[in-house]
C-alpha positions in Angstrom: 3.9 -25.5 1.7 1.9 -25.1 -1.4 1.9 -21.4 -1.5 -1.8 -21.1 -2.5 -3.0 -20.4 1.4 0.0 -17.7 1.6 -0.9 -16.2 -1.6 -4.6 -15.7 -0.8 -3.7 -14.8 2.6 -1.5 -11.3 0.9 -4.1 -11.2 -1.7 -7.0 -10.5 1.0 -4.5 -8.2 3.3 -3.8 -6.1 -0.1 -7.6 -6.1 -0.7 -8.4 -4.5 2.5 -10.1 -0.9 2.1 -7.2 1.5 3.0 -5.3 4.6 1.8 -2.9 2.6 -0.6 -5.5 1.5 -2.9 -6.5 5.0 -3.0 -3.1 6.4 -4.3 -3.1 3.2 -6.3 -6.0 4.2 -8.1 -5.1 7.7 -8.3 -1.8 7.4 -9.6 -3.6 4.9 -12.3 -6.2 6.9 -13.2 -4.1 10.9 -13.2 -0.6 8.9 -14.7 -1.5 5.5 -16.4 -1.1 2.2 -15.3 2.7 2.0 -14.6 2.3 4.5 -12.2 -0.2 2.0 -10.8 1.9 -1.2 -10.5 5.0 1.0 -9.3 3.0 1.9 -6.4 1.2 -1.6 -5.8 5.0 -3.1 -6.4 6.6 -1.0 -3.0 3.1 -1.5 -1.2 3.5 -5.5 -2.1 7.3 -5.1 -1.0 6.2 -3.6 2.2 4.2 -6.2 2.9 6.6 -8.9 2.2 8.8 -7.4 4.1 6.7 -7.1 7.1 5.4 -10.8 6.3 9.0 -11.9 6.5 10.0 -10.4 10.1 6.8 -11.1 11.8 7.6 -14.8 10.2 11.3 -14.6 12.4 8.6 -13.4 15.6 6.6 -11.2 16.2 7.5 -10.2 20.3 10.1 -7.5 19.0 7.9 -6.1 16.5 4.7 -5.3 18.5 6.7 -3.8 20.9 8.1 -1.7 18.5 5.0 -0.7 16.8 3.6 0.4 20.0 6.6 2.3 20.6 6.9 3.9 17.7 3.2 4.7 17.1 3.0 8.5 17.3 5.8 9.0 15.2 4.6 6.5 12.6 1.4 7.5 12.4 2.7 11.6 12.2 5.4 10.5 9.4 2.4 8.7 7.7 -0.1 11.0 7.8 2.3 13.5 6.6 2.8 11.5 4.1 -0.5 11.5 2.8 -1.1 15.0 3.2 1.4 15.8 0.5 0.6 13.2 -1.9 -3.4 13.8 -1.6 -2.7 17.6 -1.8 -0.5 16.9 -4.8 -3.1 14.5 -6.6 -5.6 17.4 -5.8 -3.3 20.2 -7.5 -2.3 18.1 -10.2 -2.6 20.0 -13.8 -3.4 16.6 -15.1 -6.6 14.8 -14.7 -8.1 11.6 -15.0 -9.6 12.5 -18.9 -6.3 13.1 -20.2 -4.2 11.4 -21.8 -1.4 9.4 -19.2 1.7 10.3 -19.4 4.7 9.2 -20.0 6.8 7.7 -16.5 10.4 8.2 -16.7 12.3 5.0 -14.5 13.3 7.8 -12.3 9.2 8.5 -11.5 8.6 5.5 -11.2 11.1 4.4 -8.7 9.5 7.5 -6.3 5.7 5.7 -7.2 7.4 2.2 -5.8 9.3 4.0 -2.8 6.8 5.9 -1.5 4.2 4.0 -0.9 6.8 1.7 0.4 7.7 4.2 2.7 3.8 4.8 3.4 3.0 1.4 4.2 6.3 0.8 6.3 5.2 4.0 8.4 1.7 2.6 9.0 1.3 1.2 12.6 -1.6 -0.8 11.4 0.6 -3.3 9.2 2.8 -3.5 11.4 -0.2 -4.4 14.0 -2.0 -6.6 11.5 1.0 -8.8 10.8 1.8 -9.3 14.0 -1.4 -10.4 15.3 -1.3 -12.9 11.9 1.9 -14.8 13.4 0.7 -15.0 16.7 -0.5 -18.3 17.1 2.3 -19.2 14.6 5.4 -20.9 15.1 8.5 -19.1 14.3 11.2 -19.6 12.3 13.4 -20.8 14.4 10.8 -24.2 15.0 10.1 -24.4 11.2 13.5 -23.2 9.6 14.3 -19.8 7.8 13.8 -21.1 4.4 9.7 -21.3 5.8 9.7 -17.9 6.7 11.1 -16.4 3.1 9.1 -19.0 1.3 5.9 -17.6 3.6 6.8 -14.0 2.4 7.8 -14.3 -1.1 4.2 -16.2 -1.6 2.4 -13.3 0.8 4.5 -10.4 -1.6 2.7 -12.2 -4.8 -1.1 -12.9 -3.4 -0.6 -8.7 -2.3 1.1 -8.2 -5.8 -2.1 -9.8 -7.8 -4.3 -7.8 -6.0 -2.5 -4.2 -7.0 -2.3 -5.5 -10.7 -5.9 -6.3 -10.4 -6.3 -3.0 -9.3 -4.3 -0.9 -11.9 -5.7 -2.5 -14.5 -9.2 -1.8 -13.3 -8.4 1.5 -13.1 -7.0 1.9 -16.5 -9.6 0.3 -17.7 -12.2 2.8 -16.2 -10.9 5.7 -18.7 -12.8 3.8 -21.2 -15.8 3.0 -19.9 -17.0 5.7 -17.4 -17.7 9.2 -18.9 -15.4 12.2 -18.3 -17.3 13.3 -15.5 -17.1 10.2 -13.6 -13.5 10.4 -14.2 -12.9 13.7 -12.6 -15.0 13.2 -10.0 -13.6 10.0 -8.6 -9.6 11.3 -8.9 -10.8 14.3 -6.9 -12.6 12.1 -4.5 -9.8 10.0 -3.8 -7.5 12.9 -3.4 -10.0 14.6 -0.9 -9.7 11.2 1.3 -6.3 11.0 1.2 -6.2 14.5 2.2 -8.6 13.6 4.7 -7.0 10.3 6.0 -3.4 12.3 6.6 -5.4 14.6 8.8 -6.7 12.5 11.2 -3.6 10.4 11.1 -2.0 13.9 12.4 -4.7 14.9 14.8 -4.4 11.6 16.4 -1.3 12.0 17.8 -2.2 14.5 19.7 -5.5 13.3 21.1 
């Protein structure tokens, strides 16, 4: 295994258009660019993690997703309802100045969009239909699968950094209008996206 495949494998599933990269580039734009990575770092860890057990097979796992799909997609949307009314609400905007992140703020950035992804039945979903046509690890050895996932966790890690620093980047180059507009926006869709992750439970 070269890794390259695997890396631009997590790279593309990070890429995909989704609420993460919204809080990603909230959290860069309203707190600076640590706040940024923190998140992309548990979103990344997620999907490793996910990367690793659907590597070990992925039988148990779709079952479980399918099982746990209303409660995953209530806890998520939940989820998103506070931080996206949170990021609305928020005294600081995307003009100021960032500030500071204590380790203790940052740890909550990484855990909970850990916890978001984790809680999203579509990763679990995705991942599992990506090692479906592959062996497990029981034909091609353990040390396959965490190799697989530690490669997946740094193609989805690039991707957040690429992000973050886009954002941070931004403050510089698009005027203050811009600015507030687009931290609003995203906040409004995050709002938005925990809403109908609600509501569809009880469709």
């Amino acid at each position: 295994m070269t890794g390259l495949r695997e890396i631009l494998l997590g790279f593309a599933i990070a890429a995909a258009p989704g609420p993460m990269g919204l809080l990603c580039l909230d959290r860069s734009l309203r707190r600076g660019i640590h706040s940024g990575l923190a998140t992309g770092l548990g979103t990344a860890a997620a999907d490793g993690l996910y990367a690793l057990l659907g590597s070990l097979g992925t039988a148990g796992l779709t079952r479980q997703a399918a099982a746990l799909g209303d409660p995953l997609r209530l806890l998520g949307g939940g989820l998103l309802l506070y931080l996206g009314w949170k990021a609305l609400t928020s005294s600081s905007t995307a003009t100021d100045s960032p500030k500071d992140t204590s380790r203790g703020s940052l740890a909550g950035d990484a855990l909970s969009s850990f916890a978001l992804t984790v809680a999203n039945p579509i990763t679990i979903l995705s991942m599992g239909a990506l090692f479906a046509t592959t062996k497990p690890a029981e034909a091609r050895g353990l040390p396959y699968a965490l190799a697989f996932a530690g490669y997946l966790f740094l193609g989805s890690l690039a991707w957040w950094i690429l992000l973050s620093c886009s954002a941070h980047a931004s403050r510089r180059v698009l005027p203050s209008g811009a600015l507030r507009f687009l931290q609003k926006g995203t906040a409004a869709v995050l709002l938005g996206l925990g809403a109908w992750g609600c509501l569809s439970v009880l469709r």
